[in-house]
N, C-alpha and C positions, 0 to 999 in steps of 0.2 A: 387580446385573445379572441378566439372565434367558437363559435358551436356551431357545430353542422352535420348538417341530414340532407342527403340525397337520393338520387334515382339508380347512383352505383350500388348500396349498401341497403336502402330501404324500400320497402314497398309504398306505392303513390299513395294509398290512403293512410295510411303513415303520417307524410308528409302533408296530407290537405288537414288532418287533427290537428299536427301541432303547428300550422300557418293561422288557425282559428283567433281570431282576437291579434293579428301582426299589426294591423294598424294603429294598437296604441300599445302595443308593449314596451317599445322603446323608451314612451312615456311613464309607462307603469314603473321600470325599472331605474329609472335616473330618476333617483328625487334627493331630499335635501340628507337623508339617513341612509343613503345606499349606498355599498361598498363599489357602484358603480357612476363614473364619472361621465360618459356618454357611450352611448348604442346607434346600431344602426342595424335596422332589420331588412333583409333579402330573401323577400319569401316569392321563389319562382312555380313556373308551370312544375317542374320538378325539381327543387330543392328546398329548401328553409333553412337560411345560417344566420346567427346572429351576432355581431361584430361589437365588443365591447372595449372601453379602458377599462380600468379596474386597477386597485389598488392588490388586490386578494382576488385569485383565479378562484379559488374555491367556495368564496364567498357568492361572486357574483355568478358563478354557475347556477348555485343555490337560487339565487333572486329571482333569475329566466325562470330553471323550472317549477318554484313556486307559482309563477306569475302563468307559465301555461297551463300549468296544472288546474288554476281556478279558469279559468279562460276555456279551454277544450274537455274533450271527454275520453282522455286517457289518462291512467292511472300515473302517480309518478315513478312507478319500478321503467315501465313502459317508455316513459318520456326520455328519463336519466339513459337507457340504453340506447335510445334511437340517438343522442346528441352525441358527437365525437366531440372533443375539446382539442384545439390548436393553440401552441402559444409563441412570440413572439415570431423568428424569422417561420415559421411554419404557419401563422395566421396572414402573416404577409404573403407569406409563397401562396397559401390559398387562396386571397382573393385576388391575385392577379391573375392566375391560373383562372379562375373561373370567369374573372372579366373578358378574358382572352378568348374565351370561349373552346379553352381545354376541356376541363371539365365537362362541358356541357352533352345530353344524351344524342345531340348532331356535332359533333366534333368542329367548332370552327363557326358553329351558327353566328352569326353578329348581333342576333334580338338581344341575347345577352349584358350586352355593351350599355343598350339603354336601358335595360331593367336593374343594372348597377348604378344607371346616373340618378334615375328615377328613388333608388332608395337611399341617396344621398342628401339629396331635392330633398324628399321627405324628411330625414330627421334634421336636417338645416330648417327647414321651413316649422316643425315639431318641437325647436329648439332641444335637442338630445342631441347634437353633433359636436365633440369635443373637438381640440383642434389638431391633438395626434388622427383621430380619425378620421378627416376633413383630409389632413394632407398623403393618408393610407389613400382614402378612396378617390383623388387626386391622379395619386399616382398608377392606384390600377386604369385609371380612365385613358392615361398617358401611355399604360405600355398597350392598353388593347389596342390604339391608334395603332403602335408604332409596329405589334404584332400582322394587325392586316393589310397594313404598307408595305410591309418588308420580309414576307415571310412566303405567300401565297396561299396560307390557312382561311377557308372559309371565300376561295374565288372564286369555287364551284356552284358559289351562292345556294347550295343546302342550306336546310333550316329546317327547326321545327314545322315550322308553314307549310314550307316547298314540300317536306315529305307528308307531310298531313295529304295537302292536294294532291301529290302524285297518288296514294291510294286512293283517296275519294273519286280519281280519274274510272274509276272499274265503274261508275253507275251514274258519271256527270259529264255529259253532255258542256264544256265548257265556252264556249263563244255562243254569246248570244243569250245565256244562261241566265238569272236574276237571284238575288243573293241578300242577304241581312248580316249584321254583325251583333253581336253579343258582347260588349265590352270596350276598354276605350287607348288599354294598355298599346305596349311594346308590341306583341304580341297581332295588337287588331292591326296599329299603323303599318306592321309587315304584310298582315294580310290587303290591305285595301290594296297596296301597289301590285302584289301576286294577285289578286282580282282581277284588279282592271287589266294586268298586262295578259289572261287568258282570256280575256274579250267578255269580263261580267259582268252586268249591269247591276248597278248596288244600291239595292230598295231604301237603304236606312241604316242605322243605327241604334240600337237601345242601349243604354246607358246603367246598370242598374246603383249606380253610385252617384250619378245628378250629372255626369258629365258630357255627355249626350252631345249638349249642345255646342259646345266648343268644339268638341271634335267634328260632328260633322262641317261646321261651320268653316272648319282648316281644310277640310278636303272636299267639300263641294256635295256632301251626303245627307238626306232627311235625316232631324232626330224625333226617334219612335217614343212614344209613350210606352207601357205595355201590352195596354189595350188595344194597340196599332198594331205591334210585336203580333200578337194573337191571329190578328188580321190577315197581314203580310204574309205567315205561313203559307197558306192555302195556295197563292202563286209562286212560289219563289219554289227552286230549284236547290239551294245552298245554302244554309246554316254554319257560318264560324261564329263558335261558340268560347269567347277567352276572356272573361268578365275579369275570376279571379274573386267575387263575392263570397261570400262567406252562406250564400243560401239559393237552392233548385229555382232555376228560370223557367225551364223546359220540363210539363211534368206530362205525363200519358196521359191524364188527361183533356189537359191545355192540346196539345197535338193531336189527339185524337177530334176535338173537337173541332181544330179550326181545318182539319184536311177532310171532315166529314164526303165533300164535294169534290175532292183532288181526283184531277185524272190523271196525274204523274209523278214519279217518286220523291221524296225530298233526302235529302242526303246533308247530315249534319258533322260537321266537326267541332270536337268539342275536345278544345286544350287546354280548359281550365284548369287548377291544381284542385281547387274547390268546385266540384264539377257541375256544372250548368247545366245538365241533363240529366234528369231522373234517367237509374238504370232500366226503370222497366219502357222507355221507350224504344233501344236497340231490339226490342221483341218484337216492335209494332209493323204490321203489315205494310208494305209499300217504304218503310224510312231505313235508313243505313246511316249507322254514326261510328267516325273514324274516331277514337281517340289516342290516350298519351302511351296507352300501352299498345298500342298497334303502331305507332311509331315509333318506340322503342324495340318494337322486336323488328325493326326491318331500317334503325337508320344506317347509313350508308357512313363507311371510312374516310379519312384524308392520308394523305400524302401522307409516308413517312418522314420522309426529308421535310416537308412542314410544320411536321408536326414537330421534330426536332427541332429547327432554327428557332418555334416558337418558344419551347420551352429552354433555350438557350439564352433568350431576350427577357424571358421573364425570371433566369436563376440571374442573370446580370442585373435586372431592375430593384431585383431584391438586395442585393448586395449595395447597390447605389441607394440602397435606404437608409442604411446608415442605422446605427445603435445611439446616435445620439449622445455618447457619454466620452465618447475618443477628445484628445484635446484636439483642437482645428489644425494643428503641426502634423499632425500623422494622420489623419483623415485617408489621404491618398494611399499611404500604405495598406491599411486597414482595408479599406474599400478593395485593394487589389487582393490582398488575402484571402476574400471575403467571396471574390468573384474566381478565387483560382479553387476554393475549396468546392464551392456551388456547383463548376462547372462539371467538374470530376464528381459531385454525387449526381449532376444529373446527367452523367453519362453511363455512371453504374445504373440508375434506376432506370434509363431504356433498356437494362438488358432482363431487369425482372417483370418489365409491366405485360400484365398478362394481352393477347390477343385477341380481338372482338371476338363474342362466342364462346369464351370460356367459362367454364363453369364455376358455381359460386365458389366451389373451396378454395379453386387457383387465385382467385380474385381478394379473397380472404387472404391468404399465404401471400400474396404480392403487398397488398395493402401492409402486412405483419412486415413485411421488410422493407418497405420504402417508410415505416417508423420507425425504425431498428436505425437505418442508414439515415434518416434527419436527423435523428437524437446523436448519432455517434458524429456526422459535423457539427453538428452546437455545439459540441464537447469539444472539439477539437478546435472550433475558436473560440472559444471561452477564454480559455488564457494569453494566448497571443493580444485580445483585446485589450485585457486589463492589462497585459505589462506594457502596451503603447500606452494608454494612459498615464502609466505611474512614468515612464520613461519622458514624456511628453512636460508632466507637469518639472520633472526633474531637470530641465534640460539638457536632455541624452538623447534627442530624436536621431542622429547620426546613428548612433549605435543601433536602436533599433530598425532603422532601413538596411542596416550592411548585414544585418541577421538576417531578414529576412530575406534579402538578394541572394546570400550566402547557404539560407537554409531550403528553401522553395523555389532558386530561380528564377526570382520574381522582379522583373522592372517594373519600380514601383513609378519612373516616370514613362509613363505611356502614353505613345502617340497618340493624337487625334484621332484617328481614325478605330483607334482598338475596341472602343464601344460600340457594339450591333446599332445603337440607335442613341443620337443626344437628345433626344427630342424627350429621354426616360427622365434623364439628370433635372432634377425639381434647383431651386436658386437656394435653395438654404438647407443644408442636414435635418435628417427629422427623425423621431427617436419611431423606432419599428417595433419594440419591445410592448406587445400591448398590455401584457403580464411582467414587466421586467420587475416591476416593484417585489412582487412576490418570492421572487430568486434571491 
């Protein structure tokens, strides 16, 4: 199962609340008395979702928002509404979908990709990584490949980044410009290469998590102290700002003091979710700061037709995930049911997904029916599954493939070539159900 809160349905400081405390929640919530068996936390520039097993959906929902609840400073009525709950093929569907960089507030960004790997790394390294969800976030890592291969989603190379900088373009002098970074994420490694490649000279790094050093050290960059950070202002031209700390870098009056002598603007961006910029410095005479709400109100579309094949690749990847409980005799059939039911709901739900620009209640009304229509396919393979099971165990798999030939048209032996991408197909079935126990 998943909980999730984003930049579609929720407001950013929303979202920078309950990411408060993500670095050990995963922890917090996997212990020897938890109804939770391993977690994995993705808390982005704009999102926070939280990817659990679970024996009991409702128990371990409980655990999360207990656990943010002491951790951040919203109430729990607050918390419990911001989290939507996904379960089984609909937590799958979600995090491919967002690996893929659907979801995301630049359609198609690829920073994405590696702040899914990055929060895997994490709870593997955290030990919270169960091995259902080891081979979930796997899989998402495999379709996002297979998504920006074979799709043309995100070749327009938009991004968070790119559009951050193209506004920052109204007041930044780019070539020849001198620049600092704030952080050491997804997020900065896209920006160093969007740096250098508009001709910026990069003062440094600060680090406010100790990591400073390796990063620079990969890409050829000082790393600042903060006391340096303070320094640097006063020449530098550029501020990206994506730490992602849990506490203000930049305060009015750190900036006020270190540009006391500035004879030129400085212009900051700042795409933390946990913002690295006190607000009262967009006030400040001579500074301009772009951040996540100015580039959300102006990011740029993709392709329809990409945007389609992508989520074509990703209702097929899901279906090649398998329920994990089929006997291995009917895998195949299953798996094709599974991909003829997906394809057909994600052909109905491009006809209700609202339009960039639409207003919230459409947006609301779309969301109500693309739950309406996931709930009514799980219903609808519900029993097909279980009666290849029971057919399977019984030795009637014949029968159950000439049913399904018979009932859906389905050639359950399919070419080669019929999968968008092999590259999706993991070597062993894996069970998708991350709530099935619960059912």
């Amino acid at each position: 199962m998943s909980l999730v809160a984003s930049h579609h349905n929720r407001d950013l400081t929303v979202l920078e609340q309950l990411s408060i405390g993500s670095d050990t929640l995963g922890s917090t919530v996997v212990k020897s008395d938890s109804p939770i068996r391993g977690a994995v936390v993705l808390p982005t520039c704009n999102r926070f979702e939280v990817y659990l097993e679970v024996e009991d959906v409702e128990a371990g929902r409980a655990a999360v928002v207990d656990a943010i609840e002491r951790s951040s400073a919203l109430d729990r009525g607050a918390i419990d509404t911001a989290l939507a709950t996904y379960e089984g093929d609909d937590a799958v569907q979600h995090l491919l979908s967002v690996a893929s960089g659907l979801e995301s507030m630049v359609v198609g960004e690829r920073e994405i990709s590696g702040q899914v790997r990055r929060a895997h790394n994490d709870a593997q390294a955290a030990d919270h990584l169960s091995p259902t969800l080891d081979r979930l976030f796997q899989s998402a890592l495999r379709t996002s490949r297979v998504v920006a291969s074979s799709t043309g989603l995100g070749t327009s190379g938009r991004s968070v980044v790119s559009v951050a900088f193209d506004l920052a373009s109204a007041t930044v002098e780019w070539q020849g410009a001198r620049a600092v970074l704030i952080g050491t994420g997804a997020l900065a490694e896209t920006g160093v290469g969007s740096l250098l490649a508009r001709g910026v000279d990069i003062a440094g790094v600060y680090s406010p998590s100790g990591r400073g050093e390796e990063f620079g050290r990969r890409h050829g960059i000082a790393s600042l102290s903060l006391e340096q950070l303070r320094a640097s202002l006063a020449g530098v031209d550029i501020v990206l700002a994506c730490s992602g700390g849990e506490s203000i870098v930049l305060t009015p009056a750190m900036v006020a003091a270190a540009r006391a002598e500035a004879s030129k603007d400085l212009t900051i961006v700042d795409l933390a979710l946990h913002r690295d910029v006190a607000p009262g410095v967009a006030q400040m005479r001579g500074v301009h700061v772009v951040d996540l709400d100015s580039v959300g109100a102006t990011a740029p579309g993709e392709s329809v037709n990409a945007i389609e094949a992508a989520r074509a690749i990703v209702a097929h990847a899901v279906a090649r995930f398998g329920d994990g409980e089929t006997a291995r005799a009917l895998d195949p059939a299953v798996v094709a049911l599974r991909e003829h039911v997906f394809g057909l709901l994600e052909r109905e739900l491009a006809r209700v997904r609202p339009a960039a620009g639409a207003s919230a209640e459409a947006i609301a009304q779309a969301d109500a029916t693309e739950q309406a229509l996931r709930r009514f396919a799980k219903t609808l393979l519900h029993t097909p599954t279980v009666r290849a099971r029971e057919h399977a165990q019984a030795g009637q798999a014949d029968r159950y493939l000439g049913a399904i030939r018979a009932l859906y048209g389905i050639d359950v032996d399919l070419p080669a070539d019929a999968c968008p991408a092999d590259e999706i197909d993991a070597s062993h079935p894996v069970d998708s159900d991350l709530g099935h126990q619960h059912h």
